[in-house]
N, C-alpha and C positions, 0 to 999 in steps of 0.2 A: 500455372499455379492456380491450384482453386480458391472460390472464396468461401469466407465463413456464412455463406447466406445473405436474404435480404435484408432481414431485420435482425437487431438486437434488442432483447429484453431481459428482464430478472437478473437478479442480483441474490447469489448464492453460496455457500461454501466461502465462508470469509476467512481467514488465517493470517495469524500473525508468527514470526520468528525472528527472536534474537539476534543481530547481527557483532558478531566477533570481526571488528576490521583487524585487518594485521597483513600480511607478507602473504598468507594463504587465508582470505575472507572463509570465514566457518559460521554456517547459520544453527541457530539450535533447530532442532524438534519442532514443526509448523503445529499450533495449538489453534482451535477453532475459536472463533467469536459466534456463538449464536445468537440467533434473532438480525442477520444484515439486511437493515432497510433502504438505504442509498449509500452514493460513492459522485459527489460531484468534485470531475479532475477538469481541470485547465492547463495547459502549457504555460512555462513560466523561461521565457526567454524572450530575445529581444529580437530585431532587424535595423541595420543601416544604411543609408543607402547615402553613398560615395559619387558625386556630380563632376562631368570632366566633359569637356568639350559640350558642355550646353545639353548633355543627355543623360539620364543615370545610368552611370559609368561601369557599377560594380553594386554590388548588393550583397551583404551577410548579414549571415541568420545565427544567434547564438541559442542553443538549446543548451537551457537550465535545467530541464528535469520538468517537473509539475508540482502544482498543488494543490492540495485535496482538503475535503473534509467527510470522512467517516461518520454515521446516521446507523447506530444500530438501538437494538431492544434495550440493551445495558452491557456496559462494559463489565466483563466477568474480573472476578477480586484476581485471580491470575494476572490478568493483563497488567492491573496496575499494580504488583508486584515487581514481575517480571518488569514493565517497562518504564516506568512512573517511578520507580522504585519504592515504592510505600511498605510499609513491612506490617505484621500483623503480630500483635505483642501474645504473652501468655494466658490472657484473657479473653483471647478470640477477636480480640477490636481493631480495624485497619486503622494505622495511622500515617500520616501525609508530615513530612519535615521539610520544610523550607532550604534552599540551596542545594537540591538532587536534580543531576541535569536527567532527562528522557533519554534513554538507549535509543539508538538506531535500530527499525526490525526492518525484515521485507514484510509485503503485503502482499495476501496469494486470496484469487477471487475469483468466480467461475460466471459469465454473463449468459444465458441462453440465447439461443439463435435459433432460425427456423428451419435451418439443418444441421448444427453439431453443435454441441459446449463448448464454449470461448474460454481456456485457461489462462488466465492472468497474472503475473510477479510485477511487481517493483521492488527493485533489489535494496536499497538504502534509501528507507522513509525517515526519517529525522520527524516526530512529533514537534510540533510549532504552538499546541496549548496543551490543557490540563482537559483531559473528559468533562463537559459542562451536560446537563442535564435541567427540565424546567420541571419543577413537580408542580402540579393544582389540583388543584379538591377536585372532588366527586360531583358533579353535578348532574342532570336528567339521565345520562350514559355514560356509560367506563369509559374513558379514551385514554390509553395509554400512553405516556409520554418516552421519550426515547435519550438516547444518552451519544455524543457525538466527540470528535475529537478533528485538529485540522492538522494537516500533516505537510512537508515539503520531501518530493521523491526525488531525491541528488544523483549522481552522476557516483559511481564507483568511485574510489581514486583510491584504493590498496589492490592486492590480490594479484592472481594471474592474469598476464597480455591478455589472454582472451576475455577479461572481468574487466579489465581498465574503461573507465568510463560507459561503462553497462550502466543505460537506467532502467529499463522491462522486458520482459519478455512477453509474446503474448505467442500462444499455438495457433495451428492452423488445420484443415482438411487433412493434410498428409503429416500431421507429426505423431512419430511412432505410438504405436498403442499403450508401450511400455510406460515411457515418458508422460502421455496423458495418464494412467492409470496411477501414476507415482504421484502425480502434481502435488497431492498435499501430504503427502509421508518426508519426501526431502523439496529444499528449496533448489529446482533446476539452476544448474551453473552450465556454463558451454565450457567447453574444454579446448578448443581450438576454434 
């Protein structure tokens, strides 16, 4: 198996999609976020470890998925439609209503390397806050401030055997061209 290179850098081609859990998981239409400035993920599971005869005996690992926090230019009014569920009335003005839970989307993201593009999914991201953003005055230089959200990426738990408990997927040197070339037109699912 080859690898993706030595290094990884940048952070590009962000996209988010709707996820329809049900019997057969249906993702909407992957919609871009521009301007993606960072993507800090952690593992979010634990380890045990089971002592027997005076030695560690046994040892489990529980993988819960990750969690993240998204760093982009600004949340486009789309997203917090689509995800946030905020609506925008007859007057043109987003508005934000209390007690709207956040959809479930995947997150599709592309990292460079020093030999191919790294394509990226997580299948079911669960938003964990509200877009925050810091605005401040102008002072000596423009520096723009950026708008972020923090996410937790769960494990499947609808869909087909082969989705069951899917948390990402990530490409490699040899995945089909077709597949790389589609990454952000549909959200890859495996089929078996």
């Amino acid at each position: 198996m080859a690898d993706n290179g030595k290094v990884r850098f940048g952070l590009s081609k962000l996209y988010y999609s709707v996820l329809t859990e049900g019997s057969s998981n249906a993702w909407a239409t992957p919609v871009a976020i521009p301007g993606a400035v960072s993507m800090d993920i952690s593992d979010n599971g634990s380890s045990n470890t089971f002592y027997a005869d005076n030695i560690a005996y046994y040892k489990s690992i529980a993988n819960n998925g990750y969690t993240g926090t998204v760093n982009v230019a600004q949340i486009p009014d789309k997203m917090l439609t689509d995800v946030w569920g905020m609506t925008i009335d007859s007057n043109g003005v987003l508005l934000e209503k209390s007690g709207v839970q956040p959809k479930p989307i995947a997150l599709l993201f592309q990292v460079e390397t020093d030999d191919k593009k790294e394509l990226n999914c997580f299948y079911r991201c669960i938003p964990t806050s509200k877009p925050t953003s810091s605005p401040a005055t102008t002072e000596d230089s423009v520096t723009p401030f950026t708008s972020s959200f923090d996410f937790e990426a769960l494990p499947l738990v609808t869909g087909a055997s082969a989705q069951l408990d899917l948390i990402r997927s990530k490409s490699t040197p040899t995945t089909a061209t077709s597949t790389a070339t589609n990454w952000f037109s549909t959200v890859y699912a495996p089929t078996a």
